[in-house]
N, C-alpha and C positions, 0 to 999 in steps of 0.2 A: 677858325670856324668858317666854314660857308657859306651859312645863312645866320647872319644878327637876330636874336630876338628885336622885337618890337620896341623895349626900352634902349637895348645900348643904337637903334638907331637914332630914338631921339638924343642919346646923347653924343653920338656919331655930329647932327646937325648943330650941336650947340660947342663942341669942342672934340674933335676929330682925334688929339693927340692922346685922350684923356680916353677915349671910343679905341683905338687902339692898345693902350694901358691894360685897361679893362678886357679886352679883348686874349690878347698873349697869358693872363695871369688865370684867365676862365682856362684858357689851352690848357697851362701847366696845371692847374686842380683837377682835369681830367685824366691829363697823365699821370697823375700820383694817383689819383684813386685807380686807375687800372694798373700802376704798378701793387694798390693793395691787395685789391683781389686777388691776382696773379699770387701773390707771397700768403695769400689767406688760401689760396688752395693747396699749395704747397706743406703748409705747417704742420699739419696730422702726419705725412711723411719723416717728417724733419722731428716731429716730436717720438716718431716710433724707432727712430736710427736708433735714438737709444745711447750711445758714444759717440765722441768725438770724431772718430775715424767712419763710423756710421754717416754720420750730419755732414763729412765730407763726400761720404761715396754719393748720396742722394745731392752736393751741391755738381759734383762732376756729372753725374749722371744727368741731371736738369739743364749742366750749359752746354755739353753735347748738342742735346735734344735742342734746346733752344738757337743755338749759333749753325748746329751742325758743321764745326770746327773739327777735322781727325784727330789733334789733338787737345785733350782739357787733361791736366793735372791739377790737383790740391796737395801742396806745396808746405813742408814743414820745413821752419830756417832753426837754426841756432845757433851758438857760437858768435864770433864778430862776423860784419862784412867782409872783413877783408879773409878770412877762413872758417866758412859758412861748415855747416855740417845741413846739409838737405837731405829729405826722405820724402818720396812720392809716397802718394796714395795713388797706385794702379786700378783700373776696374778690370778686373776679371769675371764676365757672367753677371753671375747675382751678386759676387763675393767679392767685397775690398777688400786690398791684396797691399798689405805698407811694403816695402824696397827699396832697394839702395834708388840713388839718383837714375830720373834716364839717363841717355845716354849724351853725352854733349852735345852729339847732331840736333839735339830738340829744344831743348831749352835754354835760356842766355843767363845765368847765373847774375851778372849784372845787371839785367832788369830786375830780376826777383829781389835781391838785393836793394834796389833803389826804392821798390816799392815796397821793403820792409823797413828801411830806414825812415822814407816820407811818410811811411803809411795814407799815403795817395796811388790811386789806380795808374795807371799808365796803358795808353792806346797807339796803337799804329795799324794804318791799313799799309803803307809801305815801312817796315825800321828801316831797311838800306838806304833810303831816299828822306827818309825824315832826320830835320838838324840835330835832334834831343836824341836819335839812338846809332845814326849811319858809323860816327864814330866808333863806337865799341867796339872794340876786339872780336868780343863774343857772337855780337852781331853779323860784322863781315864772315866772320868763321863761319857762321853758320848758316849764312843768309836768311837770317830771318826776315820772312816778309809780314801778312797780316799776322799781329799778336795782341792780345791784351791782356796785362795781369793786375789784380785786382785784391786789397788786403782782405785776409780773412782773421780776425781775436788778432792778438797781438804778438805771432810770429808765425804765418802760415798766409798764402797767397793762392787763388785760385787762378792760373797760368794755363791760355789759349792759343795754340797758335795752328797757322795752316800755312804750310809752306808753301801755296800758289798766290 
């Protein structure tokens, strides 16, 4: 914050650590409530998809718009990791479009994977350069660079990536 109101300065003067405390946790109640908004203006869309495959064309379409990423897929897994059976959700237009997998060049099967196993997100501004993904196969293949994928229910991942 900027500017302290007038109480966390008195208590800034009487314990400075406590004034910072207070301080970070006022931060993060702001950012949660603008992440509410944000998801309360969203919802009337998300309620009118209507289908699953709907509720993903409107989350692709939103993390386009929001990252401005060339690529967002919503990612269906099944099968084991180790012999995935994936289906995109393409956007086409207005119209979501389900399809075989893209095409290798795009997406790292083993991230999406990783993050269907942990069901934890997973980020990289460089994967070639970062310890957790440089390794992969799929990675070097492909050079993925900035990506993030992100679990969506319990087999399906919302998968960003921009190859610059």
């Amino acid at each position: 914050m900027s500017q302290s109101p007038s109480s966390l300065k008195r208590v800034r003067s009487l314990d400075p650590r406590l004034a910072d405390d207070l301080e970070a946790d006022f931060g993060r109640l702001i950012q949660a409530g603008s992440a509410m908004a944000w998801a309360q203006e969203r919802l009337p869309r998300l309620v009118q998809a209507g289908s699953t495959t709907g509720v993903l064309h409107v989350l692709v379409e939103e993390a386009r718009e929001l990252t401005g990423v060339p690529g967002a897929w919503a990612l269906s897994w099944s099968g084991s990791i180790d012999r995935p059976s994936v289906e995109a959700l393409a956007v086409s237009g207005e119209t979501p479009v389900i399809r075989a997998m893209p095409t290798p060049e795009a997406i790292s099967k083993t991230i999406v994977g990783q993050v269907i196993h942990d069901r934890r997100p997973a980020w990289s501004d460089d994967a070639l350069a970062d310890q957790r993904f440089g390794g992969v196969e799929s990675v070097q293949a492909i050079q993925v660079r900035s990506m993030g994928c992100l679990p969506v229910g319990t087999s399906g991942v919302l998968y960003l990536h921009d190859p610059e």
